[in-house]
VMD Tcl script that draws the C-alpha trace (Angstrom):
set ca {
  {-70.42 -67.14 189.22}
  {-66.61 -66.26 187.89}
  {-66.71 -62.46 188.32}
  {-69.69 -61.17 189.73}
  {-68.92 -61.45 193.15}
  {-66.50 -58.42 192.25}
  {-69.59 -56.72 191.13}
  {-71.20 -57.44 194.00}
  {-69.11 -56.73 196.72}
  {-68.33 -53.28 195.44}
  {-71.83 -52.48 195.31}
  {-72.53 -53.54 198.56}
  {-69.54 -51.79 199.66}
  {-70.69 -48.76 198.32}
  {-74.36 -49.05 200.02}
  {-72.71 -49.83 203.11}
  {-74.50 -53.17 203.49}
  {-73.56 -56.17 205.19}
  {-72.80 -59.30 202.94}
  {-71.67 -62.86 202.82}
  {-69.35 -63.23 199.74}
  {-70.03 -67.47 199.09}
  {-66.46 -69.52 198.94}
  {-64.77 -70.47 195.52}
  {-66.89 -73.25 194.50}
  {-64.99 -76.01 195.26}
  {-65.63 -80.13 195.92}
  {-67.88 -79.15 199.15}
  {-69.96 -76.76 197.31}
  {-71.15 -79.28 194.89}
  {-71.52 -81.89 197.59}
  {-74.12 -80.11 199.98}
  {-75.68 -78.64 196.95}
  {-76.14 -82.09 195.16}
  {-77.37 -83.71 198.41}
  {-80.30 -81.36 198.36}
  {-81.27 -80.72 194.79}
  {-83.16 -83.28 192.40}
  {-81.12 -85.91 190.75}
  {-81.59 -84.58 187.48}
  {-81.16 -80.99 187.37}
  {-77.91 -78.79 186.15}
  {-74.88 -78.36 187.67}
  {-75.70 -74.60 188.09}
  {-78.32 -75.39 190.25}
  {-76.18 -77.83 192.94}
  {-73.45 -75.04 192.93}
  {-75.52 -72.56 193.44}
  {-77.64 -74.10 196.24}
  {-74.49 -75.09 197.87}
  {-73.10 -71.50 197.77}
  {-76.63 -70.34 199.81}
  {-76.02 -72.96 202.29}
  {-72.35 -72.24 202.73}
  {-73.60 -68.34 202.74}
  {-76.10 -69.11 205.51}
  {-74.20 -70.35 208.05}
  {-71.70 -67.98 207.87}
  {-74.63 -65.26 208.37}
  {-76.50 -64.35 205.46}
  {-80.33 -63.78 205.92}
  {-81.00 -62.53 202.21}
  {-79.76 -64.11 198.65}
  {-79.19 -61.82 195.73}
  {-79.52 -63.29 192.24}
  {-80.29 -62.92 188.66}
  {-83.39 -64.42 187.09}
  {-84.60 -65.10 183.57}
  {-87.85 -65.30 182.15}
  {-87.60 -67.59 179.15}
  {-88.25 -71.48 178.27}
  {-85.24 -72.53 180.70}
  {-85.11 -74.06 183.90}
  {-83.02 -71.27 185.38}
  {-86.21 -69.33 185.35}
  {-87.92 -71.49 187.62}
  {-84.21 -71.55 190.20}
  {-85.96 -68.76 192.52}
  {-88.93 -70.31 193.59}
  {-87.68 -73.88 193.75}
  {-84.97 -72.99 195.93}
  {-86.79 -71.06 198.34}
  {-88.94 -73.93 198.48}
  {-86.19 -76.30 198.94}
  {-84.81 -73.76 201.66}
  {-87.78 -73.83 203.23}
  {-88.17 -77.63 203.59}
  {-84.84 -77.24 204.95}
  {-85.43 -74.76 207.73}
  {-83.64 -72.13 206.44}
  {-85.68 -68.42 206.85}
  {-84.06 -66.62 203.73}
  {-84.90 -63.87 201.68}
  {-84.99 -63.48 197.88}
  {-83.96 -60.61 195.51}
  {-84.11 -62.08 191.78}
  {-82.46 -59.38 189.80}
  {-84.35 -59.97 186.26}
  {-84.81 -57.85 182.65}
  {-87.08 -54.67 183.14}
  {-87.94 -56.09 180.14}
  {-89.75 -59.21 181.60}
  {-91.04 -57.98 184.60}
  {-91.91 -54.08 183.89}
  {-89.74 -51.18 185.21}
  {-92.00 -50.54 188.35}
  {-91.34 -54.31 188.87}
  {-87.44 -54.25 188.38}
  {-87.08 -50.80 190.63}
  {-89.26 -52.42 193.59}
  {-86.58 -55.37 193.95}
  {-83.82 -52.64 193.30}
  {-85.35 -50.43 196.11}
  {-85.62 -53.76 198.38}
  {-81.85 -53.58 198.57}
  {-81.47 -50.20 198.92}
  {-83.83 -49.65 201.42}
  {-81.46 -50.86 203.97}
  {-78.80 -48.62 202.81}
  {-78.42 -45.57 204.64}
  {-76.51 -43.68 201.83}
  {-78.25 -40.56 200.11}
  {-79.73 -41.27 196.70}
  {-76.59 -39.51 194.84}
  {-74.47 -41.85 197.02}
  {-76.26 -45.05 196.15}
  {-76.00 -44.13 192.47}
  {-72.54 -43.55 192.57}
  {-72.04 -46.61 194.23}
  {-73.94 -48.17 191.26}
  {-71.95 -46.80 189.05}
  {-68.78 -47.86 190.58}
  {-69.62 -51.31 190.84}
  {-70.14 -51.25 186.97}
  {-66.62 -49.88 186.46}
  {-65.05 -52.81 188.35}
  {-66.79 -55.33 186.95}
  {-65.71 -53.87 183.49}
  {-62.33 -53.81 184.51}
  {-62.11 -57.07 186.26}
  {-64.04 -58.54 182.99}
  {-61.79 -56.59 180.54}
  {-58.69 -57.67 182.36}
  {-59.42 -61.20 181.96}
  {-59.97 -61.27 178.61}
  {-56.64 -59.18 178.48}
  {-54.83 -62.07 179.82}
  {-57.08 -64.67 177.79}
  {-55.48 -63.01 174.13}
  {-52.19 -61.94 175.72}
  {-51.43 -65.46 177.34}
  {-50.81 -66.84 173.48}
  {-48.04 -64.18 172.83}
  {-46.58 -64.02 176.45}
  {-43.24 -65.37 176.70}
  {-44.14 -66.98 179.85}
  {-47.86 -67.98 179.33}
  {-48.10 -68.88 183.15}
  {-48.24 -65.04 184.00}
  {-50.51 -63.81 182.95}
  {-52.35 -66.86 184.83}
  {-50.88 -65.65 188.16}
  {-51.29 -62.48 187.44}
  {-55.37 -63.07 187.18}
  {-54.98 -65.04 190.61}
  {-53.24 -62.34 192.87}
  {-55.18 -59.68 191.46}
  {-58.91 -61.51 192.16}
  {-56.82 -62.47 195.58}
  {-56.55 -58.73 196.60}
  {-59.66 -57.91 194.95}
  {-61.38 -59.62 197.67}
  {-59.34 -58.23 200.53}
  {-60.45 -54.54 199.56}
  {-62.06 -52.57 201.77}
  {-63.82 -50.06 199.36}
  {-65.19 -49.42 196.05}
  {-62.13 -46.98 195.28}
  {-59.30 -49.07 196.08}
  {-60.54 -52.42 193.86}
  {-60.72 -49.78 191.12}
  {-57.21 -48.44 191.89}
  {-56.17 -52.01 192.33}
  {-57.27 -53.29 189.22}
  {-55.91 -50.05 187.00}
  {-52.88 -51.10 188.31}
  {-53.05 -54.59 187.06}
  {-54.45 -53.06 183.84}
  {-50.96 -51.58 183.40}
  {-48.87 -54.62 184.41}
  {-50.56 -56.84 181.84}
  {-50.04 -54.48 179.35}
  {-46.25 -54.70 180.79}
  {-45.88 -58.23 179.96}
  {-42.39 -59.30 177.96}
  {-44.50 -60.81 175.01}
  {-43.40 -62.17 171.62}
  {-45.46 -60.16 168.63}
  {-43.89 -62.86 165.63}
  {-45.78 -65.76 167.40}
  {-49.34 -67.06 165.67}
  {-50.85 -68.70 168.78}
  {-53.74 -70.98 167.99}
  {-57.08 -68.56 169.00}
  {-60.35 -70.81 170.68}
  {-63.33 -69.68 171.24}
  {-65.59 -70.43 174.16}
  {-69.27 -70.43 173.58}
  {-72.13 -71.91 175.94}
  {-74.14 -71.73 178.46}
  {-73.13 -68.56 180.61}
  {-72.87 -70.04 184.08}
  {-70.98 -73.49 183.26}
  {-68.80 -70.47 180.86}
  {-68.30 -67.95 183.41}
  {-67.88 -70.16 186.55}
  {-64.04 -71.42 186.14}
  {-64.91 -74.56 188.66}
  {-68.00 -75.93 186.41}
  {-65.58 -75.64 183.23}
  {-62.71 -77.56 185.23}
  {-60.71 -74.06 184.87}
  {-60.75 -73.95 181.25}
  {-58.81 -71.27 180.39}
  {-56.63 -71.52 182.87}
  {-55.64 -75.00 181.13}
  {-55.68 -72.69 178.14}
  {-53.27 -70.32 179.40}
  {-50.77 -72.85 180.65}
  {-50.84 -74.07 176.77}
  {-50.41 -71.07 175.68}
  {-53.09 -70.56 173.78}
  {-54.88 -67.49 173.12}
  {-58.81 -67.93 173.90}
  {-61.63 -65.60 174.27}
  {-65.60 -65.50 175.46}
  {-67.86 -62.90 174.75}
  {-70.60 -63.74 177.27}
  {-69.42 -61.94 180.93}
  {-70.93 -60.14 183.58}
  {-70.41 -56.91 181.46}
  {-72.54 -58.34 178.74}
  {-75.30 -59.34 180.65}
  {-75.68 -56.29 182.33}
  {-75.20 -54.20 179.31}
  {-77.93 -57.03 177.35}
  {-80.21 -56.53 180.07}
  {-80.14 -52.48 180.31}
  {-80.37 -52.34 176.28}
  {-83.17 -55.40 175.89}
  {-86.15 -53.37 176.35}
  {-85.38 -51.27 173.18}
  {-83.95 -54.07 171.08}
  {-80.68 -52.95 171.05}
  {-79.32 -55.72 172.97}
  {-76.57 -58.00 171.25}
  {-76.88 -56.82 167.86}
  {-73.83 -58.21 166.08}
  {-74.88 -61.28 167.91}
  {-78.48 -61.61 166.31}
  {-77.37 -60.82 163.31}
  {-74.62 -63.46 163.20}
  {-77.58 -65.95 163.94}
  {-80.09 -65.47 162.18}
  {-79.15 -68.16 158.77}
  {-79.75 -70.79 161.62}
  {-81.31 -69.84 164.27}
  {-83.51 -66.21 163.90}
  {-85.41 -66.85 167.58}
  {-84.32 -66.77 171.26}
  {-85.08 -70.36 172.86}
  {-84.48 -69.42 176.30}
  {-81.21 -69.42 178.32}
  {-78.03 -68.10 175.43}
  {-78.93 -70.57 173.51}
  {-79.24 -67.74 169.95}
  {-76.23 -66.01 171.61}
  {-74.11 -69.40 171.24}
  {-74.95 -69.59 167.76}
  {-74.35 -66.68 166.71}
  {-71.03 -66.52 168.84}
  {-69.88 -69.69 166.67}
  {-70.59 -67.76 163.42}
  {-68.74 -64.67 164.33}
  {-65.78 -66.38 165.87}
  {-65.15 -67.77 162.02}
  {-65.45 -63.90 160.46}
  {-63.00 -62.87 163.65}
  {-60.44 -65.64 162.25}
  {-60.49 -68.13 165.90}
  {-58.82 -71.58 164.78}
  {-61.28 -73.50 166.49}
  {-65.19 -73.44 169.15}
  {-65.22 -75.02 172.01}
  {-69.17 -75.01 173.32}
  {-69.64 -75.82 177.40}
  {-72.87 -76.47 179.11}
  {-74.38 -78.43 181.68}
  {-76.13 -81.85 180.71}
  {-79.65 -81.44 180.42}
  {-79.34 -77.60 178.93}
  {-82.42 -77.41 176.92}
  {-81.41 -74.41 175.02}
  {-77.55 -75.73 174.38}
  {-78.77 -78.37 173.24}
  {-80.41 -77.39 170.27}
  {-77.72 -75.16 169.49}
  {-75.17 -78.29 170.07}
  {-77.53 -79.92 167.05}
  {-77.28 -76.54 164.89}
  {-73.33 -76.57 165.41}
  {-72.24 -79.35 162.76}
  {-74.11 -77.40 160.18}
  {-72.14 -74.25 161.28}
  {-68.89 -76.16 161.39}
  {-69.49 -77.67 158.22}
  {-70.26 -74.52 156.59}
  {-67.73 -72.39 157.63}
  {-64.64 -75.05 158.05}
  {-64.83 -74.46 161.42}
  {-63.80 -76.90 164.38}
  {-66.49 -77.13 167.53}
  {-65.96 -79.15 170.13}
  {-68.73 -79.36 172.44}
  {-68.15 -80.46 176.84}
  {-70.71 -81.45 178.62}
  {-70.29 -81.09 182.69}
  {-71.95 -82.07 185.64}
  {-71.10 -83.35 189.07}
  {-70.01 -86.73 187.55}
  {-66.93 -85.54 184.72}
  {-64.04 -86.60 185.17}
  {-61.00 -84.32 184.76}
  {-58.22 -86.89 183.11}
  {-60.72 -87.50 180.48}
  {-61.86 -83.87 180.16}
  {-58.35 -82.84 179.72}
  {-57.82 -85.49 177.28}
  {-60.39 -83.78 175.08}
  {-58.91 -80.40 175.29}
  {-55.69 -81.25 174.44}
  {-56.90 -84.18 171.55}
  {-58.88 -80.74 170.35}
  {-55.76 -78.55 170.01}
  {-53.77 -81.34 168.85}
  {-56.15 -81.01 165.46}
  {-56.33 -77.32 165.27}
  {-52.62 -77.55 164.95}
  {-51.93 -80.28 162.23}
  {-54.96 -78.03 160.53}
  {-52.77 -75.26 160.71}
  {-49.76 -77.13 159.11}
  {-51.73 -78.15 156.33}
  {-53.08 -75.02 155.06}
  {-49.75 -73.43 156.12}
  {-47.93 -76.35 153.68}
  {-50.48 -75.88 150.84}
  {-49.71 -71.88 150.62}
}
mol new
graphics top color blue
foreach p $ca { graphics top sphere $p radius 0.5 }
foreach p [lrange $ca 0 end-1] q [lrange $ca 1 end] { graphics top cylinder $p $q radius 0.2 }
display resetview
């Protein structure tokens, strides 16, 4: 999922446990992981199941992943796919990271302590290496959304792109938590090196959705990549960051409060998966000044879509663009590109308009 196998790995690192990091998602992924799972559940799901597989026979005994308690399917992934493992003869373990806030704090520190428990490092050590693997997932997080805004105003759009790719490259070739933080404050400063040109007004898109098919770059066909290479200047507030930080700061309601309050003229409750956080996205994104919305999520996303049916109201309301993209294993990337580009086409002659009105 996108970034958080940088999270991962340097926790692991730091604990000095043993780990599988999955392959990119890729064509093979989504074929074992389809061949498996029901017909009619999301893309998440098939990629995901066919990362475990792809995990398992390279040597992985024990899957780590978030959970969510909520009116969404995702809630249910756990135990249907140890079921499904199961039924496939595959003798895996679980550990479903979830809110302290669902499942109690004695709850959420037995799974932690699950992990740990085959660490050998001291308590201090194990915290520290907590702590560390929150810094690089900042970093990683806050560099791409460096090169997201920057790649607009870049005189060469394409690189910032590579720069992303070689640093995520070397990322994974680290051998401790240290040097993936040295690594990326390096990168940190190259970015910010970049010959850019300040008088351009790139268009600015905002990506909203459902956070896997928004984080994952091979659900969204490599959005903002595409993005980039247009040289347009995008951004997406759901990351690995924010979920961590919005599940630490749920139990006390202090979780995504800019985010609430953005949503509440159309839609005041949470309806499972980020469904309020993609409204409320779209109705900040118009105070911030973005040209246009693009929404993502995997067909049959309860949650996105009711907030696809709440968008034309937003749009309407604000003179705001939103495009919505649906994936799955079926979409088609000449026609999905086709959309993308149709999409900036309009934010552009937009642009002219109001620009020849002034």
């Amino acid at each position: 999922m996108g970034n958080t196998c940088f999270g991962a790995k340097a926790l692991l690192d730091g604990l000095g446990i043993e780990y599988v990091v999955p392959p990119q998602n890729s064509k093979a992924s989504l074929e074992i992981g389809s061949q498996y799972s029901p017909e009619d559940i999301c893309l998440p799901y098939k990629l995901m199941l066919g990362n475990y597989i792809q995990s398992i026979e390279k040597g992985a005994d024990t899957i780590m992943l978030t959970g969510s308690i909520g009116p969404c399917r995702f809630g249910e992934y756990c135990e249907l796919q140890i079921n499904l493992l199961k039924k496939l003869g595959y003798n895996v373990d679980f550990i479903v990271i979830d809110y302290p806030g669902a499942i109690g704090k004695d709850e959420f520190l037995r799974r932690i302590s699950k992990l740990t428990s085959h660490s050998k490092k001291s308590k201090l050590q194990q915290l520290k290496a907590l702590h560390n693997a929150y810094k690089v997932i900042k970093l990683v997080d806050e560099l791409d959304s460096k090169a997201h805004m920057l790649a607009g105003y870049a005189k060469n759009p394409r690189e910032c792109r590579n720069l992303l790719e070689r640093c995520k490259s070397q990322l994974l070739e680290c051998t401790c938590t240290e040097s993936m933080i040295e690594l990326l404050k390096n990168y940190h400063d190259a970015i910010g090196s970049l010959e850019v040109d300040k008088t351009r007004e790139p268009l600015k898109i905002a990506i909203i959705g459902e956070i896997y098919s928004i984080i994952e770059p091979y659900c969204n066909l490599y959005i903002e990549n595409k993005l980039m290479d247009y040289g347009v200047s995008s951004h997406r507030t759901l990351t690995p960051t924010w979920w961590v930080k919005d599940a630490m700061l749920s139990p006390i309601k202090l979780n995504s409060i800019a985010i609430r309050k953005a949503s509440m003229e159309y839609l005041p409750l949470y309806i499972g998966g980020h469904g309020r956080e993609c409204i409320g996205e779209a109705v900040l994104a118009e105070k911030e000044g973005f040209d246009g919305v693009i929404q993502i999520f995997p067909m049959g996303c309860m949650p996105e879509i009711v907030a696809k049916s709440i968008l034309p109201s937003i749009s309407r309301d604000k003179n705001l663009p939103i495009m919505t993209l649906v994936v799955d294993e079926m979409t088609g990337e000449a026609g999905y590109v086709t959309r993308i580009e149709a999409f900036i086409d309009l934010l552009e002659r937009r642009r002219k308009d109001v620009l020849s009105r002034c």
